[in-house]
C-alpha positions as CSV (number, residue, x, y, z in Angstrom):
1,X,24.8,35.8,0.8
2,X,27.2,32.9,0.3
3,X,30.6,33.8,-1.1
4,X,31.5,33.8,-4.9
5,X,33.3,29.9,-4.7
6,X,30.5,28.6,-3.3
7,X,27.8,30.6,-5.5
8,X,27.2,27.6,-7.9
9,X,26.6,24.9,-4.9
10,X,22.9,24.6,-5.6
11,X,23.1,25.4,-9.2
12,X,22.0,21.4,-9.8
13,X,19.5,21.6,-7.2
14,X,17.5,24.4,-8.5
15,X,17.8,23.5,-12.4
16,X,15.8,20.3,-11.5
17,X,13.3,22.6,-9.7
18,X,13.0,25.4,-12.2
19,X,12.4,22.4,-15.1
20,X,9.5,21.8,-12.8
21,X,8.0,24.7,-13.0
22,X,5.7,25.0,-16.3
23,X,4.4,28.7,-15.1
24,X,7.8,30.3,-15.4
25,X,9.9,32.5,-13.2
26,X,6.8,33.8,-11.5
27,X,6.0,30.3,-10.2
28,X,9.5,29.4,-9.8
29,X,9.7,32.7,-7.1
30,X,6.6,31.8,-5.9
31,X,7.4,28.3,-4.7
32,X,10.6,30.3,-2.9
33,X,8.5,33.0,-1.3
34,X,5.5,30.3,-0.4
35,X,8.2,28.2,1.2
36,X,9.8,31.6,3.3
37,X,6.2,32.1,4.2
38,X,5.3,29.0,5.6
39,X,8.2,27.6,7.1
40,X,10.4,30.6,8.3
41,X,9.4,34.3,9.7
42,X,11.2,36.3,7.0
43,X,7.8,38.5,6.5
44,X,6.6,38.7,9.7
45,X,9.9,38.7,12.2
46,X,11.4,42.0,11.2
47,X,8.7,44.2,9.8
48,X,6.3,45.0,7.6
49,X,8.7,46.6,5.2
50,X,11.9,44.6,6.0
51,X,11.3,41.8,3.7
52,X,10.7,43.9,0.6
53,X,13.5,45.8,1.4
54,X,15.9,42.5,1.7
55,X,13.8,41.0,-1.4
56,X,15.3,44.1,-3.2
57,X,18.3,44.8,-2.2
58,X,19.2,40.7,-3.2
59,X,17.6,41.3,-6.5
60,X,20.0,44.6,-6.8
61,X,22.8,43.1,-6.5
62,X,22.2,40.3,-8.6
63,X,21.2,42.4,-11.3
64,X,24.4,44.4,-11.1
65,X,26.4,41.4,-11.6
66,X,24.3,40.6,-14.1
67,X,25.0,43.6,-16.0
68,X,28.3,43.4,-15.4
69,X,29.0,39.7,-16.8
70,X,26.5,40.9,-19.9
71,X,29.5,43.8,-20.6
72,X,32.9,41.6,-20.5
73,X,33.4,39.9,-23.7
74,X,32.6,36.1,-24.4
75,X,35.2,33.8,-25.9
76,X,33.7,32.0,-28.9
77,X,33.1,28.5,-27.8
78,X,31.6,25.3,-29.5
79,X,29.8,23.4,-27.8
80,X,29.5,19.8,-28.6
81,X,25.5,19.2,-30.3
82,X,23.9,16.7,-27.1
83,X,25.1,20.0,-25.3
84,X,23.6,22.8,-27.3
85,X,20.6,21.1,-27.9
86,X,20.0,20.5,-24.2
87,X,21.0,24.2,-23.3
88,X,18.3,24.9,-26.0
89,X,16.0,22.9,-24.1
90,X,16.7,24.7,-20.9
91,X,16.5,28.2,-22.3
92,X,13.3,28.3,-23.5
93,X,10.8,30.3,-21.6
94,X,9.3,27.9,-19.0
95,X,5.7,29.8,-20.0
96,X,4.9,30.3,-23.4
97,X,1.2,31.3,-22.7
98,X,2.9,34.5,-20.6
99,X,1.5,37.8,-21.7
100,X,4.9,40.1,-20.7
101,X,7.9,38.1,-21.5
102,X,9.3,36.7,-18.3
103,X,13.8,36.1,-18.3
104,X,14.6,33.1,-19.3
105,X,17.2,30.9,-17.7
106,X,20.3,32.0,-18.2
107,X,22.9,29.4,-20.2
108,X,24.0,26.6,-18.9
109,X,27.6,25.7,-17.8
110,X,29.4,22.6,-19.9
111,X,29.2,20.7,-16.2
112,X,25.9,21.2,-15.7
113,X,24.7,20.0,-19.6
114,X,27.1,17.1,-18.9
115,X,25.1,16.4,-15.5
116,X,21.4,16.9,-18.2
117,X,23.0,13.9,-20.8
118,X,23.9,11.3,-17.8
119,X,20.5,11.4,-16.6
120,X,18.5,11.5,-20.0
121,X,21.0,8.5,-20.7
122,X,19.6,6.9,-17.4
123,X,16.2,7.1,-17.9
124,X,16.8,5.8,-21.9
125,X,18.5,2.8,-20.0
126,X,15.7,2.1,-17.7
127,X,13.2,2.0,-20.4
128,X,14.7,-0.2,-22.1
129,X,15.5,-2.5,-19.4
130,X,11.6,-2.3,-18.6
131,X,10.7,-2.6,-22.1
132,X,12.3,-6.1,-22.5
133,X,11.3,-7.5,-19.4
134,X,7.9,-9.8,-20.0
135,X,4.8,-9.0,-18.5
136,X,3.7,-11.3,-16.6
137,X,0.2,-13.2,-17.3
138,X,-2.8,-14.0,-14.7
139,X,-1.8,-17.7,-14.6
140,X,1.8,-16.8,-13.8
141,X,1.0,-14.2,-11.1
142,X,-1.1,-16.9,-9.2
143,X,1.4,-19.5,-9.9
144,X,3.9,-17.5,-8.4
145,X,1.2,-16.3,-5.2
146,X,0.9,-20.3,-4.9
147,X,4.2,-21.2,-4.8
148,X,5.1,-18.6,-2.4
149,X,2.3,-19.0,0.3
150,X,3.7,-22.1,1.8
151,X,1.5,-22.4,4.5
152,X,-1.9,-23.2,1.4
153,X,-0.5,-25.9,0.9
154,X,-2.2,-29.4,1.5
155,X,-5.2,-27.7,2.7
156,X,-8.2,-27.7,1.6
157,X,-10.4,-25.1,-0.4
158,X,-13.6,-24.5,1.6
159,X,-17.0,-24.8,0.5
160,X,-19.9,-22.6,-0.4
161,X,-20.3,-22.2,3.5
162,X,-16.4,-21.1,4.5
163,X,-16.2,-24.6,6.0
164,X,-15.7,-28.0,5.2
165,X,-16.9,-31.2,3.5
166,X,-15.8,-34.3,5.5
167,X,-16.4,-38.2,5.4
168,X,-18.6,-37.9,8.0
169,X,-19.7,-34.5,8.7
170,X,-20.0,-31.1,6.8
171,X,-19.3,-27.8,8.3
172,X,-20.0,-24.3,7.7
173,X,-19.2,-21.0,9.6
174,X,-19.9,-17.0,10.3
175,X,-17.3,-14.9,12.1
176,X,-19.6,-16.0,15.2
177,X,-20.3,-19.2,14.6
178,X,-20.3,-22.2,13.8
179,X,-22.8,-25.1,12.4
180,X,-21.9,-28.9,12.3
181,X,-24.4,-31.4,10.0
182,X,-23.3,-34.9,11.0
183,X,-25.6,-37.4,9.2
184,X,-26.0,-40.8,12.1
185,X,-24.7,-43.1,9.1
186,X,-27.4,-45.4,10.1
187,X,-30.2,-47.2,7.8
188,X,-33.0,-46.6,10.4
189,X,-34.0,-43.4,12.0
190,X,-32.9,-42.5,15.4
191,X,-33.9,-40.6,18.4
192,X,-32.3,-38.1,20.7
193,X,-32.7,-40.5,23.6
194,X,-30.1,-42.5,20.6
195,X,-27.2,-39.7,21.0
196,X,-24.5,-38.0,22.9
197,X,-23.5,-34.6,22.1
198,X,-21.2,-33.8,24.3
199,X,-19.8,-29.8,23.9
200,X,-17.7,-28.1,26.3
201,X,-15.5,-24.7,26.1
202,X,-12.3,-26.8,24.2
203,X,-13.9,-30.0,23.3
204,X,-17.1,-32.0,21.4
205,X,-18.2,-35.1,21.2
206,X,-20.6,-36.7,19.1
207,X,-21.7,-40.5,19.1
208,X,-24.7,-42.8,18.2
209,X,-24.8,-44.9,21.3
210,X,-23.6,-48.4,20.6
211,X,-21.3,-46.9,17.8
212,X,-17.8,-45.5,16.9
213,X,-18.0,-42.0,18.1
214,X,-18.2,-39.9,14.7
215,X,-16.6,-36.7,16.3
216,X,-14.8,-36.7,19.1
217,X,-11.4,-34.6,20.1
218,X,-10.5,-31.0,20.8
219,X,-12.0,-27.8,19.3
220,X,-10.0,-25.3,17.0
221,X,-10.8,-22.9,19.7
222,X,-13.1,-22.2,22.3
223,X,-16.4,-21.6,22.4
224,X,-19.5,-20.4,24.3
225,X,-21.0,-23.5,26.1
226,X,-24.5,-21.5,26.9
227,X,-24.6,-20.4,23.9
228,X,-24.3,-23.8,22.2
229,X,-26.9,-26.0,21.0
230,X,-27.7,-29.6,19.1
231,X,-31.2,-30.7,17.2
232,X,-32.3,-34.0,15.5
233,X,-33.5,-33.2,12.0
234,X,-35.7,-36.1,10.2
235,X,-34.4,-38.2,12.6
236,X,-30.6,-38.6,10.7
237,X,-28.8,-35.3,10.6
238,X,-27.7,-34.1,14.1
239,X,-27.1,-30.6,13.5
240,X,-25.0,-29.0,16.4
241,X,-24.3,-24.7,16.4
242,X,-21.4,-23.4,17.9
243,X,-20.7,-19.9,19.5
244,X,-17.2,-18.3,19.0
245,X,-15.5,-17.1,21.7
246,X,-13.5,-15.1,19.5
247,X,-15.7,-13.1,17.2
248,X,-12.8,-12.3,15.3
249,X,-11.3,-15.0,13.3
250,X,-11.9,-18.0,10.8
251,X,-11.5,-21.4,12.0
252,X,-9.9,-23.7,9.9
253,X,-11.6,-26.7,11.2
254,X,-13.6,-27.8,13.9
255,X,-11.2,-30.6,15.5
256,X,-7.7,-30.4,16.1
257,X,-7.1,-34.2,14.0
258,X,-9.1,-33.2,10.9
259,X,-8.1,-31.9,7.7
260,X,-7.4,-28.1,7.5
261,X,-9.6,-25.7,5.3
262,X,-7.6,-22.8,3.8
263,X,-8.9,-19.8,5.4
264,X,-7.7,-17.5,3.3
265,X,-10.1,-18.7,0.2
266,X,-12.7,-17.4,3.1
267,X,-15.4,-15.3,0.8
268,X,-17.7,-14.3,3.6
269,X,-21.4,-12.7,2.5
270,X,-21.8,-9.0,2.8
271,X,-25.1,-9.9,4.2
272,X,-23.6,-11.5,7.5
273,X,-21.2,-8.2,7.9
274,X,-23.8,-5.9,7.7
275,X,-25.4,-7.5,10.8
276,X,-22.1,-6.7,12.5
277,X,-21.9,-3.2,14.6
278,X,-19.8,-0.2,13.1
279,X,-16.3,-1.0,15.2
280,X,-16.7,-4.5,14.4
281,X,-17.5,-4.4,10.8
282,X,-14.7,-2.1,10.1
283,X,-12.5,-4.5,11.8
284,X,-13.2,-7.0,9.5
285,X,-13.2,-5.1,6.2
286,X,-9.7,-4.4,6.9
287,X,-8.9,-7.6,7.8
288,X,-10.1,-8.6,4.5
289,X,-8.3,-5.8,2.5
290,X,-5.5,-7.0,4.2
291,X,-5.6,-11.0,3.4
292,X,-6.5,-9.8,-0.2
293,X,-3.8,-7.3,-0.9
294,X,-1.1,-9.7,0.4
295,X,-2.2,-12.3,-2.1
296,X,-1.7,-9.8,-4.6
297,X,1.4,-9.2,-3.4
298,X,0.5,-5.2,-2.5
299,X,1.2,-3.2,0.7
300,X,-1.3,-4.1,3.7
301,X,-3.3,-0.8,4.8
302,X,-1.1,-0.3,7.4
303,X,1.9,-0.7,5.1
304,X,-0.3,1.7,2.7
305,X,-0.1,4.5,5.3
306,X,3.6,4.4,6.1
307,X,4.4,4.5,2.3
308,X,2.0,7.8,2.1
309,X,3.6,9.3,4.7
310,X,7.8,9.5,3.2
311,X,6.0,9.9,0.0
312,X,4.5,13.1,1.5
313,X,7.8,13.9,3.6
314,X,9.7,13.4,0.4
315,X,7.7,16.0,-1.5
316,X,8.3,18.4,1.0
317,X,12.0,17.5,1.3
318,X,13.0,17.2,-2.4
319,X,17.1,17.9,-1.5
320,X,17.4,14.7,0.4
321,X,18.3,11.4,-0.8
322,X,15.4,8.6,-0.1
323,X,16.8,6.1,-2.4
324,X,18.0,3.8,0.0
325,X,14.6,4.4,2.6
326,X,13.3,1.2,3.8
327,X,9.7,1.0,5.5
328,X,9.6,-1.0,8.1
């Protein structure tokens, strides 16, 4: 039992916690006994017996002095009105549906009403402070996402396909893979004897023989050569497919010298992830809960799980001070 100075340490602490309790002093003991129960041995070290006989001999001696202070005569005091009416507050029972009437809690001191004000005067300033901040509108919130997300800019928004529309070609692509459609840009139809389609690991070329070479320079990445394959349809489009290497990424565009294609405008079909195995597809979903919730400016998954997890050690640690908690 800590000593008669020091009696009042917690006084603050448990206030706040009994205010939390809408069942009363039954729940109020509860929590207590729940948390001796589960994180100490006080019913099961010493006995059967030994914790009701502790349980009582504490509650004995508190009620003594209870009695005692209830005997000694009270100097007639008044109390400033912010300060009665919160003692009022604090002194009703804490369950008014209880069928035997439970003790209330027992007057407040002038320190601890004073300690009541300050923070009913903190949380009237904070309101306020939110109350005459504007909220902002869609347009805003994606003008500020724009203006933030350097690395958009200049790029351009892909089409219908996740790819591109060039001068000269039109791409479109799957996690896997890629398809080219480069018309010959001739009046007359050609052959495939009329082409080279050159495709290795890094790098593609693509020509009408006699003429400028229409691609020709270094992939975004690499790719599967065996996997790779060019046709000749009605005799003007070649139409060239591409195999990722990496099955996990979005290109944003096919040679190193063209345009970029912002990938994170990237709306890919639920269709195409479906055809994706279990491992994989869950890979990508979070990769694409990811890319959205950064654009919203919200916590990544990963982020997500940290925050859960000092929310949770907070609840269970309510007399620390998390205030100043980063996650990192």
């Amino acid at each position: 039992m800590a000593d008669d100075q020091d009696e009042g340490k917690f006084d603050g602490l448990l206030l706040s916690m009994a205010q939390q309790h809408s069942g009363g002093i039954t729940d109020l003991l509860g929590t207590f006994f729940s948390f001796l129960r589960r994180k100490t041995d006080f019913f099961t070290g010493a006995g059967k017996t030994q914790a009701e006989k502790v349980t009582l001999e504490v509650l004995r001696k508190q009620q003594k002095l209870a009695e005692e202070e209830e005997e000694k005569p009270k100097p007639k005091k008044a109390k400033p009105a912010k300060k009665v009416e919160a003692a009022k507050k604090v002194k009703q029972p804490l369950s008014p549906t209880s069928v035997e009437k439970e003790p209330e809690i027992a007057e407040i001191t002038d320190e601890e009403a004073k300690q009541i004000e300050e923070e009913e005067k903190k949380r009237k300033e904070k309101s306020t402070q939110d109350s005459t901040v504007p909220p902002k509108t869609e347009n805003a919130e994606k003008s500020d996402s724009e203006e933030e997300d350097e690395d958009a800019k200049g790029k351009m928004k892909p089409n219908s396909g996740n790819g591109g529309d060039l001068p000269n070609y039109k791409w479109t692509q799957t996690l896997t893979e890629v398809e080219i459609r480069v018309p010959s840009g001739l009046s007359v139809p050609i052959r495939s004897r009329d082409l080279t389609v050159d495709i290795q690991p890094k790098k593609i070329k693509v020509q009408v023989k006699g003429q400028e070479a229409i691609i020709d320079g270094e992939l975004y990445n690499k790719v599967k050569v065996e996997d790779c394959f060019w046709t000749l349809e009605d005799r003007e489009v070649v139409i060239i497919h591409l195999e990722k290497q990496n099955n996990m990424e979005w290109w944003s565009r096919i040679v190193t010298t063209d345009p970029e294609v912002n990938t994170k405008k990237v709306q890919p079909e639920n269709s195409k992830l479906s055809d994706l195995d279990g491992e994989t597809r869950g890979m990508v979903e979070k990769m694409m809960y990811d890319q959205r919730q950064k654009e919203m400016g919200l916590p990544t998954s990963d982020e997500q799980k940290k925050e859960d997890v000092l929310k949770k050690f907070m609840e269970q640690h309510p007399e620390m001070d998390f205030s100043k908690a980063k996650i990192n």
